[in-house]
N, C-alpha and C positions, 0 to 999 in steps of 0.2 A: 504494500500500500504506500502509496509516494504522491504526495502533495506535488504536482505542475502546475508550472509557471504559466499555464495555458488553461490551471481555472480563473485565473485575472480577464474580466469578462466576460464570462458565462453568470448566469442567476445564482444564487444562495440556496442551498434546502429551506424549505420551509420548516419551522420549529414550533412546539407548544411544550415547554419543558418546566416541571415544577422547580419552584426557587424555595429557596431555605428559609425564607418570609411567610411559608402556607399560601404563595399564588400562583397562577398558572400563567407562563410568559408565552406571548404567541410570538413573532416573528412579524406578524402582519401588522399588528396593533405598534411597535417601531418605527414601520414602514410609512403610517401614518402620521407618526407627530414627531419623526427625525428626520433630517437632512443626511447624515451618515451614522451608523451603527458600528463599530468597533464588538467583533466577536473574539475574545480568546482565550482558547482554551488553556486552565486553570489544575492544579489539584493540591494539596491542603499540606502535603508533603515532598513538595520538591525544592529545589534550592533553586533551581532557576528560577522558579516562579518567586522563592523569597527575595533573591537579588533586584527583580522589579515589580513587586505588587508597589512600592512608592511610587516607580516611578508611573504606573498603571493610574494610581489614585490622583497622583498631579496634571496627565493627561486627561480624566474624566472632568477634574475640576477647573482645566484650563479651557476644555471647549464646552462644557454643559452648556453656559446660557446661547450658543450656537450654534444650536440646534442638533448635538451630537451626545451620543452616549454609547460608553461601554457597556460589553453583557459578558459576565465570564459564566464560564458552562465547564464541570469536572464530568468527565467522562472516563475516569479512570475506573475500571474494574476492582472491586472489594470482596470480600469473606465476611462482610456485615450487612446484618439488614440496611433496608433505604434506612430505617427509622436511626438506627447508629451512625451510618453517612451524614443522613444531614443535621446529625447532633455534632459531628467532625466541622463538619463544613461550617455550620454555625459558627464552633468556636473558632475556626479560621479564621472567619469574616469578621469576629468580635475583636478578636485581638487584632489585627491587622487595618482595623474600624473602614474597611472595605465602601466606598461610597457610591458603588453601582452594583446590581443585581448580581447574583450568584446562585447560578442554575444548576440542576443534576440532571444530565444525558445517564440515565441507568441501563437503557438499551446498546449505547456507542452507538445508535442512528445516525445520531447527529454530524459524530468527530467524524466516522464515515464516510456523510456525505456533502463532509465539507473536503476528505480527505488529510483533515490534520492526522500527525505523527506524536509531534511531541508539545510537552510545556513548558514557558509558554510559546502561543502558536497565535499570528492574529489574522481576522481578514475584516479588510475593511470596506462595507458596503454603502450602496447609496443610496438613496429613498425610492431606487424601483428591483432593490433586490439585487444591484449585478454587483458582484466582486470587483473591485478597483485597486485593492491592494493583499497583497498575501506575503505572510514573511515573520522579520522579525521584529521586534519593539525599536529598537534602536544597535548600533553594534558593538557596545562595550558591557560586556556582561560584569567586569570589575567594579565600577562605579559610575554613579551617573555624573558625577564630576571629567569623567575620560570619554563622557560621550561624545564623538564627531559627526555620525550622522543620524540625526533621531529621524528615522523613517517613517512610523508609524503618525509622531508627531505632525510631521513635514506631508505625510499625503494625506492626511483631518484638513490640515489648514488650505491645500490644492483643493481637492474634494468641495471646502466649502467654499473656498474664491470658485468655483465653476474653471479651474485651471487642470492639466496635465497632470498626472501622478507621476515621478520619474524617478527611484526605478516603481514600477508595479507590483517588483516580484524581488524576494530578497528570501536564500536558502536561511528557514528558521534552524533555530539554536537552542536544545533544551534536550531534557529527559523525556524519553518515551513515553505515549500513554501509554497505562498498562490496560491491556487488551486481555478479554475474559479468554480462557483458553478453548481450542475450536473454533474459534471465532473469526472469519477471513475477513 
């Protein structure tokens, strides 16, 4: 399973996936009152994801009033009930005081049939569904003080000028989702 450069323009899956809040997220209901959605995949115990859930929250809250928002979605495979997951995921979100939605894919539908691999993983879409950016957050996983190109950052801000994304496509950087076994 390998994320291409050549889902940049094609549509999004459509999603309804329950969040760790008790609601149920559609995918369409974004589609209606965002300019760009920022999807990526998340899970409760990885370091890549520790290294930037800041800078993930500094990103939600540099574009929120601009029509844009993050959705993270854990898709990783567990040995516990949902009920245990999103007692995990909860406290993730508590401690880490998380400022956008945090979804549970329990099927792996989703990571799927977005084709993500690992976390974190983002795609960044635009108020008709189609994929505009796919990749990584930015490229310095050491600090975000040694960041040179913040991608994700840089194609929100295109995205919402009605400008180019460039690049569109950047090989992501992280740990594998962990995939339920038998599972293609």
């Amino acid at each position: 399973m390998k994320a291409e450069k050549n889902l940049v323009g094609s549509y999004a899956p459509d999603f309804e996936l329950p969040g760790i809040d008790g609601q149920v997220y559609h995918l369409g209901r974004y589609l209606e009152n965002f300019q760009a959605i920022g999807v990526v995949f998340l899970g409760n115990n990885c370091s890549y994801v520790n290294a930037y859930i800041d800078r993930l929250k500094q990103i939600q809250a540099e574009f929120a009033s601009g029509s844009f928002t993050l959705v993270g979605i854990n898709s990783n495979d567990t040995d516990s009930t949902l009920d245990k997951t999103f007692e995990t995921m909860t406290n993730f979100a508590e401690e880490n005081q998380l400022n956008f939605p945090y979804l549970r894919d329990p099927t792996q539908d989703v990571a799927k049939s977005f084709g993500a691999r690992v976390m974190p993983e983002v795609f960044l879409l635009d108020s008709d569904a189609v994929i505009r950016y796919a990749g990584r957050i930015d490229d310095s996983l050491e600090s975000a003080d040694k960041v040179q190109i913040p991608y994700l950052r840089n194609s929100i801000a295109a995205l919402l000028a009605q400008k180019e994304i460039d690049p569109s496509y950047t090989e992501p950087i992280g740990s594998p989702i962990q995939w339920r076994k038998n599972n293609n």
